[in-house]
SERO-4910 file (N, C-alpha, C, O; in steps of 0.05 Angstrom, whole numbers):
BEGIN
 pado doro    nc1    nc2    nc3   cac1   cac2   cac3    cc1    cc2    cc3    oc1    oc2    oc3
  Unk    A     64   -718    569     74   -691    563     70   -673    587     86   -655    591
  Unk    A     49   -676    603     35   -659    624     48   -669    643     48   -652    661
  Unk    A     65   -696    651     86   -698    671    109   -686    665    121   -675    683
  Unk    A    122   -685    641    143   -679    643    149   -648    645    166   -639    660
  Unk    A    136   -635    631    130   -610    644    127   -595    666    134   -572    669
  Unk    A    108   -619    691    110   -611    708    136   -611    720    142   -590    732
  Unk    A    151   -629    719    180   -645    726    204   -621    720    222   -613    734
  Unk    A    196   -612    694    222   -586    678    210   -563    700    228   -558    716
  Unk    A    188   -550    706    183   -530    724    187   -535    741    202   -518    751
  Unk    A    177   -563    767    188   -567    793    224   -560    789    231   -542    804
  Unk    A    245   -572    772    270   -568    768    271   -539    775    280   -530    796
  Unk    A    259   -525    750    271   -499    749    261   -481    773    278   -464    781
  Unk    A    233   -483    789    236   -474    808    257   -478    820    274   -460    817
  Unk    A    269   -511    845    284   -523    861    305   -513    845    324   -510    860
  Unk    A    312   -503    817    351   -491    820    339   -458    824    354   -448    841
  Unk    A    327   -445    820    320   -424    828    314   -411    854    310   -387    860
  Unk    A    313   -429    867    306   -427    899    341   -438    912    357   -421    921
  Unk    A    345   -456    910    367   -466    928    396   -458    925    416   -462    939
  Unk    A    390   -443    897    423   -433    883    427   -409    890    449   -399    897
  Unk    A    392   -391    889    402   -366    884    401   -354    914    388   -362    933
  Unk    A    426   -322    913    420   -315    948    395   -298    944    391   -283    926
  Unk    A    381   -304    962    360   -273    972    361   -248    968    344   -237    953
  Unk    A    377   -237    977    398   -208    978    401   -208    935    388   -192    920
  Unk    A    408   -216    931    422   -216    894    397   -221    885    390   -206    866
  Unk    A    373   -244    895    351   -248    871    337   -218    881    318   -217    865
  Unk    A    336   -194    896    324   -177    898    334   -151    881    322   -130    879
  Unk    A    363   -159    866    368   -134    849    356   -144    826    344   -165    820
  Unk    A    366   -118    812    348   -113    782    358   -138    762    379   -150    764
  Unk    A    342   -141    744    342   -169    727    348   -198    741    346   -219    728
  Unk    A    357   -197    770    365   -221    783    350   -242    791    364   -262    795
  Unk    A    317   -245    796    305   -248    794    300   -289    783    296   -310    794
  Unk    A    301   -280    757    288   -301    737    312   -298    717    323   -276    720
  Unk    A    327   -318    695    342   -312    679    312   -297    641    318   -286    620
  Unk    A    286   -304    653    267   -285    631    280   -256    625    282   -250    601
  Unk    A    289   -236    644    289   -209    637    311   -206    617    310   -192    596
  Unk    A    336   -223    626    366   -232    601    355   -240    585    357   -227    564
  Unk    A    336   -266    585    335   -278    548    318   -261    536    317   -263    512
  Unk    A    303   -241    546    283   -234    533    304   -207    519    306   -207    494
  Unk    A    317   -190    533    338   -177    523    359   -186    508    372   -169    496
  Unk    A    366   -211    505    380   -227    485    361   -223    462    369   -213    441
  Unk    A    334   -233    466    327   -234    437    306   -220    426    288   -230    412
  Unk    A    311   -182    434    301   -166    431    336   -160    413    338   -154    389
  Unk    A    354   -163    427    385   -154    413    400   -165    381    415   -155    365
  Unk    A    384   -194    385    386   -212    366    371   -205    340    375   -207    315
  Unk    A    352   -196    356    330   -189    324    334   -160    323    322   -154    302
  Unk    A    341   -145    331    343   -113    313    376   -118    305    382   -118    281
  Unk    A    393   -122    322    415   -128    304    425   -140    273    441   -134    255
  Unk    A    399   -167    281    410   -181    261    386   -183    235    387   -194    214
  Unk    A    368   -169    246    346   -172    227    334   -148    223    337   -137    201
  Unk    A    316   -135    247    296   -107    242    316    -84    239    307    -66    225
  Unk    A    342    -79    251    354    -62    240    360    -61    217    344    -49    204
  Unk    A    383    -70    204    389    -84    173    361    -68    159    358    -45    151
  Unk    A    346    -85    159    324    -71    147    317    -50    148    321    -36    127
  Unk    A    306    -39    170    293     -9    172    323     12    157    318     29    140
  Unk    A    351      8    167    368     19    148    379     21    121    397     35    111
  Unk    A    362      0    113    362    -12     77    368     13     59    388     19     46
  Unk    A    350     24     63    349     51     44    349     77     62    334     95     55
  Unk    A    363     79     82    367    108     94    399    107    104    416     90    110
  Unk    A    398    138    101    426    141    111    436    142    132    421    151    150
  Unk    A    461    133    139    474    127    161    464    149    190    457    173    185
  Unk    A    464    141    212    459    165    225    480    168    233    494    150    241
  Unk    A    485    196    231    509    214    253    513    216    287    512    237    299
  Unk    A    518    196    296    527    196    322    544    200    332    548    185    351
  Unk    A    562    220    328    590    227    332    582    244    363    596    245    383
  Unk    A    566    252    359    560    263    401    560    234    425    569    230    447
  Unk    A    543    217    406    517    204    419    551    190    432    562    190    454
  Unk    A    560    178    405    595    162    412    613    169    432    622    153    449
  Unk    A    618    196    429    640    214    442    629    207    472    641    192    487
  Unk    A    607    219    477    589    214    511    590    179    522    593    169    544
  Unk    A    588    167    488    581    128    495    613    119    515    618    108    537
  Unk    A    631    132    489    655    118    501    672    120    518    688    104    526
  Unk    A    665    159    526    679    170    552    664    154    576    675    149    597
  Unk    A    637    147    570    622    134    604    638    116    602    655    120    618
  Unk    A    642     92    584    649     66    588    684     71    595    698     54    606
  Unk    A    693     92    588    721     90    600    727     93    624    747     82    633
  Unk    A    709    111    643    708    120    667    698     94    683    710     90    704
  Unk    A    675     74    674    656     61    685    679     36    683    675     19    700
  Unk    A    701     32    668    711      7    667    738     10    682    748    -10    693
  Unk    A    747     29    683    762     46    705    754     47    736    768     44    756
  Unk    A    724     53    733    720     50    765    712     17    781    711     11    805
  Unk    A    705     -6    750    700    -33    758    730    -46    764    733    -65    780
  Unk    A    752    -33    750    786    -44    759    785    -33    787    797    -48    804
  Unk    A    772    -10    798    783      2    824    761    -24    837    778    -38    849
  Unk    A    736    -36    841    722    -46    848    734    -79    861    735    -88    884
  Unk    A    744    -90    835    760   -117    826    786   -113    860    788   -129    879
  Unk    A    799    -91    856    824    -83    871    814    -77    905    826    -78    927
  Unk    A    793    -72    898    800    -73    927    783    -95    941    766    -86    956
  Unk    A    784   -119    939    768   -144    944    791   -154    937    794   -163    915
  Unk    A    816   -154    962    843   -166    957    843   -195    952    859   -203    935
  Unk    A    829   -209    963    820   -237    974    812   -247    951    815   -271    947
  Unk    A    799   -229    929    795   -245    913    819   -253    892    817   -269    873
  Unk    A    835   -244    898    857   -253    875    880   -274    893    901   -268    905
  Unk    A    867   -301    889    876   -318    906    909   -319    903    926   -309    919
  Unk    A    912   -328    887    942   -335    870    957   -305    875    979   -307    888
  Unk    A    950   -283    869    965   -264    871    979   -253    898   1002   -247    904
  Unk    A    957   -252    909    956   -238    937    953   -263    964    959   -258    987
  Unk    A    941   -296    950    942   -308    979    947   -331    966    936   -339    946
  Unk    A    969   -343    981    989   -364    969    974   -395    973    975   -415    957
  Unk    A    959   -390   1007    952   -414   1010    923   -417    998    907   -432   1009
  Unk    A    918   -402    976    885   -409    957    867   -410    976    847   -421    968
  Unk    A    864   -401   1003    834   -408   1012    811   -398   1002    816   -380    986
  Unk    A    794   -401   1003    759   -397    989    761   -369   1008    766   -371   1031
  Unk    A    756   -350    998    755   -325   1016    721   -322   1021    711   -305   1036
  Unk    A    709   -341   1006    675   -331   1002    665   -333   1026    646   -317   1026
  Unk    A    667   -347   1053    647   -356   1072    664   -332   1096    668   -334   1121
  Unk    A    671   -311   1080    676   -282   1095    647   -270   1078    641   -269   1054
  Unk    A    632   -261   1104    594   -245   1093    605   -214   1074    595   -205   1053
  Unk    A    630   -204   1088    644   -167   1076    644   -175   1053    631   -165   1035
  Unk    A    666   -206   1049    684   -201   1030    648   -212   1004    640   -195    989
  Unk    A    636   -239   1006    619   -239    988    593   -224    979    578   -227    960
  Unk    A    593   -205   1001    582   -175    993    587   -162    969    573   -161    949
  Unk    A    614   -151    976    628   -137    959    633   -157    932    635   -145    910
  Unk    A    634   -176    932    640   -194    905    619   -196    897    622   -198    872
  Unk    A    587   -198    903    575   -196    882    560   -168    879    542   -167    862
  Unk    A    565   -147    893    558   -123    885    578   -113    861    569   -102    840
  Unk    A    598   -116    865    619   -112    839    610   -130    816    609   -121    793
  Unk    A    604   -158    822    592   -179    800    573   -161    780    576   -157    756
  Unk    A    553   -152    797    523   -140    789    521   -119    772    506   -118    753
  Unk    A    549    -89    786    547    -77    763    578    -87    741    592    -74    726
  Unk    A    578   -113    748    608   -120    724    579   -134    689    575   -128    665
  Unk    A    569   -148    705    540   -151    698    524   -131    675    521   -133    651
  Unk    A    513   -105    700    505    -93    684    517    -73    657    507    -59    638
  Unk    A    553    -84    671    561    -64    638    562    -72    614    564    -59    593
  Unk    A    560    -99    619    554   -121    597    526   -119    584    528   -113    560
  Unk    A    500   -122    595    477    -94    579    482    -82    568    478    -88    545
  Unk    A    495    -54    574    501    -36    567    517    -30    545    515     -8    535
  Unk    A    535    -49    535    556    -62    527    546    -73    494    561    -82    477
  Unk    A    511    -69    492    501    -82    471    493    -69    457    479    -79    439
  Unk    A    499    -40    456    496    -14    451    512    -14    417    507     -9    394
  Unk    A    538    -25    438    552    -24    408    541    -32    384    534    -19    364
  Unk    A    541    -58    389    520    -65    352    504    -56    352    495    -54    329
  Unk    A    487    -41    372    467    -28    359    475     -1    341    463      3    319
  Unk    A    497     19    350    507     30    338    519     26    305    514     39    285
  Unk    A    533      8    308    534    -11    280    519     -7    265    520      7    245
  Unk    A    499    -23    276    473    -23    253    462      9    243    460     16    219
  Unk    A    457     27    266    456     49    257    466     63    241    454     78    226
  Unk    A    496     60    243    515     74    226    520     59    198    539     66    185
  Unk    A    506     43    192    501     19    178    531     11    173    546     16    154
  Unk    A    536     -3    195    569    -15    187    565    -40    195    579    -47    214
  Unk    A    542    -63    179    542    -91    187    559   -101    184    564   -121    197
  Unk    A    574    -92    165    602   -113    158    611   -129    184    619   -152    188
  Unk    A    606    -98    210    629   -107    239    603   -119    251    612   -125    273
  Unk    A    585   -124    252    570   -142    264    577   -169    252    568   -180    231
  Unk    A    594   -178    269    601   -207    263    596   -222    275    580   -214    292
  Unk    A    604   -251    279    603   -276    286    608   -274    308    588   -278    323
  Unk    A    628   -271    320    654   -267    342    641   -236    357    638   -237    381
  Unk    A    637   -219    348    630   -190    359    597   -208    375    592   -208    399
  Unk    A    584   -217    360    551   -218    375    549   -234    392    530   -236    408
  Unk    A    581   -258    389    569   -284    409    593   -273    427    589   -282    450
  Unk    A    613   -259    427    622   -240    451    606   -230    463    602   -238    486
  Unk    A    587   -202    450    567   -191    473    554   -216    478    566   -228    495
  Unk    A    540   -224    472    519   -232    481    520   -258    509    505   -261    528
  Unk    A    545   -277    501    555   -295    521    562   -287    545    556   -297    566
  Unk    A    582   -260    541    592   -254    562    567   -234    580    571   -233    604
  Unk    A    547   -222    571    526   -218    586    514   -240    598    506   -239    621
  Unk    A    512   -256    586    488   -281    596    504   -301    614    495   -314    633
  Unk    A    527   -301    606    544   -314    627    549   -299    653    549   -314    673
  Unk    A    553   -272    657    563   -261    671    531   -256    696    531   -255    721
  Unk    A    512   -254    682    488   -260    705    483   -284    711    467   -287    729
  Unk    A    495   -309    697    493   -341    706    517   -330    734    508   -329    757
  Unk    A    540   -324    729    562   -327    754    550   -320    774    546   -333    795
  Unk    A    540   -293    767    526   -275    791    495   -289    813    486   -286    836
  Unk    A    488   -302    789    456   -314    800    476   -349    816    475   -349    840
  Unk    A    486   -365    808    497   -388    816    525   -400    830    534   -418    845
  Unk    A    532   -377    813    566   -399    826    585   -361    827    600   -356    809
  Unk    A    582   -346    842    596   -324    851    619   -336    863    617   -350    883
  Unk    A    642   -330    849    662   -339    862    689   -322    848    690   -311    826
  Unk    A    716   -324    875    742   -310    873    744   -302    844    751   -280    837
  Unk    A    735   -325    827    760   -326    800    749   -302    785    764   -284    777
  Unk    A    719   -302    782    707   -280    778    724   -252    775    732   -242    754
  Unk    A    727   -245    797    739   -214    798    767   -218    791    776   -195    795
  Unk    A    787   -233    783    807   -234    768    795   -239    746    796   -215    741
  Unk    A    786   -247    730    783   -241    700    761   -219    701    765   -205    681
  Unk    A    734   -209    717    735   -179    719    757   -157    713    756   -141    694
  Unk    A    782   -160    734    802   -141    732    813   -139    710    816   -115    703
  Unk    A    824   -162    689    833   -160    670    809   -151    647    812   -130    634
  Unk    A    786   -167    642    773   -156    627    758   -122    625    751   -111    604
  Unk    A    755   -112    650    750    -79    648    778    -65    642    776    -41    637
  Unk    A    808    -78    643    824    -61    639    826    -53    612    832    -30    605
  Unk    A    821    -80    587    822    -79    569    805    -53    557    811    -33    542
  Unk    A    778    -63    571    763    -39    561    769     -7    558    763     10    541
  Unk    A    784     -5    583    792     22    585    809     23    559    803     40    542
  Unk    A    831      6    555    840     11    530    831     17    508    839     37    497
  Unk    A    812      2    499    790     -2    481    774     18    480    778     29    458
  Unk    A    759     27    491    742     47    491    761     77    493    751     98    485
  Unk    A    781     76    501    794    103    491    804    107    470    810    129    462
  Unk    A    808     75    452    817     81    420    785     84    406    783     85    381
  Unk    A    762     85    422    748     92    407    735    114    410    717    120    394
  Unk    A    741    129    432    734    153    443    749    171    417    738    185    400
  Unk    A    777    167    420    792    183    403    789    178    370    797    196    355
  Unk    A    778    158    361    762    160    335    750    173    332    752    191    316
  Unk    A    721    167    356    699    190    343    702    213    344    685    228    337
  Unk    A    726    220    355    732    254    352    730    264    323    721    286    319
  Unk    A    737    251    306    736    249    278    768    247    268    787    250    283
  Unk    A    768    244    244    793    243    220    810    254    236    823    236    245
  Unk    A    818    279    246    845    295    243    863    281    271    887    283    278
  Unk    A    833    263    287    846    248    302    861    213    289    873    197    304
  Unk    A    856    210    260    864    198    268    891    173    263    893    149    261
  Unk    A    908    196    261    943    193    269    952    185    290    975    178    295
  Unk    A    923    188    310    935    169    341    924    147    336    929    138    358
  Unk    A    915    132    327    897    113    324    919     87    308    908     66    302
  Unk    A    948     92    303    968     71    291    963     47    309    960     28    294
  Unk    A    963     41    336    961     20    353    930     -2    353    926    -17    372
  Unk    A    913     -2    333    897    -13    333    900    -43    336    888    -56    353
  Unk    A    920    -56    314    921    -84    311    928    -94    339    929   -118    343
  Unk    A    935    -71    363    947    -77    385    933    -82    409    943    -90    430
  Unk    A    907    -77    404    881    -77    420    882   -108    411    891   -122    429
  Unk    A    877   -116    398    878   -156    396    898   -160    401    892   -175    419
  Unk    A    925   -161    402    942   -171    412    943   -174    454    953   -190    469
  Unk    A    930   -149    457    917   -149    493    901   -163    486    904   -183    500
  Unk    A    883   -166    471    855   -180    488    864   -211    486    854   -227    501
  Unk    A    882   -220    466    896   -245    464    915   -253    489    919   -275    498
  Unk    A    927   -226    499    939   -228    523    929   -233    544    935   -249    561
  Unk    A    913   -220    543    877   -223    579    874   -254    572    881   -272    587
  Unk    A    860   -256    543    856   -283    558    880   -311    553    874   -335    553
  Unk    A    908   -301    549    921   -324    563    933   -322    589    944   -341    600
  Unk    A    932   -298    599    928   -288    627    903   -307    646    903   -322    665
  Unk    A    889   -299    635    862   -308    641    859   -342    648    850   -351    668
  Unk    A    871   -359    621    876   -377    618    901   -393    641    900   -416    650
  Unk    A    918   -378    644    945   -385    660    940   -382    689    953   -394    707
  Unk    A    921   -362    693    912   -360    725    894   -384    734    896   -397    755
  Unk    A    875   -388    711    854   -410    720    874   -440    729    875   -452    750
  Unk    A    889   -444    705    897   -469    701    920   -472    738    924   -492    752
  Unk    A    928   -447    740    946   -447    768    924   -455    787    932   -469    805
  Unk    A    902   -450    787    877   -451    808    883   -488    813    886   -502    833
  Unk    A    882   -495    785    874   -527    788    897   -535    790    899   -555    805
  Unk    A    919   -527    779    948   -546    782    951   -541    815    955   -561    829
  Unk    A    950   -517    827    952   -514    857    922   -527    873    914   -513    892
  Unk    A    911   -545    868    885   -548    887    879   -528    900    885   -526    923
  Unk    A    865   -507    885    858   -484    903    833   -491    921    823   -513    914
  Unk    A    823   -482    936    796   -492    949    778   -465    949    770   -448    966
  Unk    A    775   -469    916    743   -450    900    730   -472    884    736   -495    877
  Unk    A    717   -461    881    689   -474    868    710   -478    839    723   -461    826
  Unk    A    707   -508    836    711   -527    820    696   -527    789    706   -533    767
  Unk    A    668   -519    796    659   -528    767    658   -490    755    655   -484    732
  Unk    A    661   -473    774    665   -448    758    690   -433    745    694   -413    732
  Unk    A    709   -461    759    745   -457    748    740   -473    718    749   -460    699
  Unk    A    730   -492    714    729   -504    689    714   -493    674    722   -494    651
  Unk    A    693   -481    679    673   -471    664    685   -444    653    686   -438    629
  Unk    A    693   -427    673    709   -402    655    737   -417    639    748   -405    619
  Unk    A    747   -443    648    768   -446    623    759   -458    602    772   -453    582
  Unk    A    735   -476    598    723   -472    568    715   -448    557    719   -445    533
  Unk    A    704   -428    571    706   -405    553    726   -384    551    723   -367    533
  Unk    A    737   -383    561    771   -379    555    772   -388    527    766   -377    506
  Unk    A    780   -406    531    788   -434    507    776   -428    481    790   -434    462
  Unk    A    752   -416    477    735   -403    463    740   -380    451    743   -377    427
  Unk    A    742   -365    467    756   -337    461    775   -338    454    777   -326    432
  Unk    A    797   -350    462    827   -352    446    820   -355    423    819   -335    409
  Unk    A    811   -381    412    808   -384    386    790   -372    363    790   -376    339
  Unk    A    771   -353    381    763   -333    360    774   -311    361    774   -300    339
  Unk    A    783   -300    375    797   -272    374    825   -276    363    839   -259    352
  Unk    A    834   -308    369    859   -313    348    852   -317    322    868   -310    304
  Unk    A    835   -326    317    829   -333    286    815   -302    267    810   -300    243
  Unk    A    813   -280    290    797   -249    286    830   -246    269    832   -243    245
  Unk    A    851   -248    285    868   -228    278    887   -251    263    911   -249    269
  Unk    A    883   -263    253    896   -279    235    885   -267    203    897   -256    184
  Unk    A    867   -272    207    846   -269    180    844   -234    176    836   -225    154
  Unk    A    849   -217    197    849   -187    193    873   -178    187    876   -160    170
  Unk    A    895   -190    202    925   -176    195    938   -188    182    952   -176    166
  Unk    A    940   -222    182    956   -230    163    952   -232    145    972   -239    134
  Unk    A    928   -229    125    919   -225    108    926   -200     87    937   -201     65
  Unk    A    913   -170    107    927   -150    105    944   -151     94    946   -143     71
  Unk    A    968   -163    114    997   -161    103    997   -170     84   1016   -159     72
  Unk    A    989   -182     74   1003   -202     48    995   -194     30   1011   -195     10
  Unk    A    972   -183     26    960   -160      0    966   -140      1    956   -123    -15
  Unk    A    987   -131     25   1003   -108     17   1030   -117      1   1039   -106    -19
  Unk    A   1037   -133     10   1064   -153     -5   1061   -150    -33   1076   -139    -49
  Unk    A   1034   -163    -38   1024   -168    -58   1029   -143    -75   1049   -142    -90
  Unk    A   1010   -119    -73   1013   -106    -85   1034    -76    -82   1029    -54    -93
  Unk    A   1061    -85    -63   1084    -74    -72   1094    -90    -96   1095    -76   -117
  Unk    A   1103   -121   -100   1112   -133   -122   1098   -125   -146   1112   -127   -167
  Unk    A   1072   -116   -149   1059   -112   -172   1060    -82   -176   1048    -76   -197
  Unk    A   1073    -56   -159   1081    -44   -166   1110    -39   -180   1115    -22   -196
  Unk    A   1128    -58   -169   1148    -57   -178   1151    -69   -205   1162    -57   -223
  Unk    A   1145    -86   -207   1138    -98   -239   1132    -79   -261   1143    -78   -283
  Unk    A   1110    -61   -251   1107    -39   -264   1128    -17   -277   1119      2   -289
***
């Protein structure tokens, strides 16, 4: 037992040393992957456990400031990670450079790609806010399945990219994924304004139909990477298309079970008015 242990720590030192750069293990949480899991499962248990509870018997809190302030930052902040994504031309191989070279072993350009990584990174933290809100406003219902292993993957993944395999593909599904947000967070900016806002708010089911679009966007860029032998990092093209692959099928199976459903118990109960 006392070898093999030693053997799992020699490992985890030697990938901790030889993977990670110098420069990146010196920003904040970069380090060790301890400061993420421990924030994973500080998120895990008030979400899914010590909140719930402590809200059992109290009333919802009113955050309609706390919201309004939450969702205008994240619209601005996901707005200025699209301007970030955009101007690191290089990294959008397929778009902008036909013959796919690895733009990384430019020092400017992998600067700028993982300083954009870091705070693409840290908005994903930040990002965990939401269920906590949830829980506050006691609306577990939307703490779901799909909502916790969204935050929570795409944080923990997104400091694996940044600590190991920083690469092009990265900031194309960055670009697409902060655009969404901007979407997203302005249909929720304009909620928390309250009720009389909300007659703008008809386009909801349409926010999943983009994020279904990002990632077969997402999906269709990767797969060009490999149908064209691009020359990027190989196991971080496959690895974001399994989770791709992932997301499709929960965010497709989100809006299967939310709208078509819907619909049909509206069907439903037009015919049972008319009967009447």
């Amino acid at each position: 037992m006392t070898s093999f242990m030693r053997v799992v720590v020699e490992n985890y030192n030697e990938l901790m040393e030889s993977k990670g750069d110098p420069e990146v293990d010196s920003w904040l949480f970069m380090t060790s992957p301890l400061p993420v899991i421990t924030i994973l499962i500080v998120y895990f248990y008030f979400v899914l456990i010590l909140g719930p509870k402590l809200m059992e018997n109290r009333q919802p809190f009113d955050l309609k400031g706390v919201l309004i302030g939450y969702n205008f930052y994240q619209v601005i902040f996901s707005l200025w990670l699209c301007s970030q994504a955009l101007t690191v031309k290089s990294a959008l191989p397929i778009f902008f450079n036909s013959t796919c070279r690895n733009p990384s072993q430019n020092k400017d350009f992998q600067i700028a790609l993982n300083s954009g990584a870091w705070w693409y990174f840290f908005s994903k933290i930040v990002e965990l806010l939401d269920t906590v809100f949830f829980v506050l406003r006691k609306k577990q219902s939307q703490v779901t399945f799909l909502h916790v292993y969204h935050h929570s993957c795409t944080m923990f993944f997104s400091w694996g990219y940044l600590k190991f395999l920083p690469g092009p593909q990265g900031a194309v599904i960055g670009l697409l994924n902060s655009f969404v947000h901007v979407v997203m967070y302005t249909y929720y900016l304009i909620a928390a304004l309250g009720p009389k806002y909300q007659k703008y708010l008809w386009w909801k089911k349409y926010m999943t139909w983009m994020q279904l679009t990002q990632f077969g966007i997402m999906l269709a860029y990767l797969v060009g990477i490999i149908a064209m032998d691009c020359k990027l990092p190989k196991a971080l093209t496959f690895f974001f298309v399994g989770n791709v692959v992932v997301f499709l099928y929960l965010f497709g199976n989100f809006y299967k079970n939310a709208y078509k459903k819907s619909n049909s118990s509206l069907k439903g109960e037009a015919k049972t008015i008319k009967v009447q």
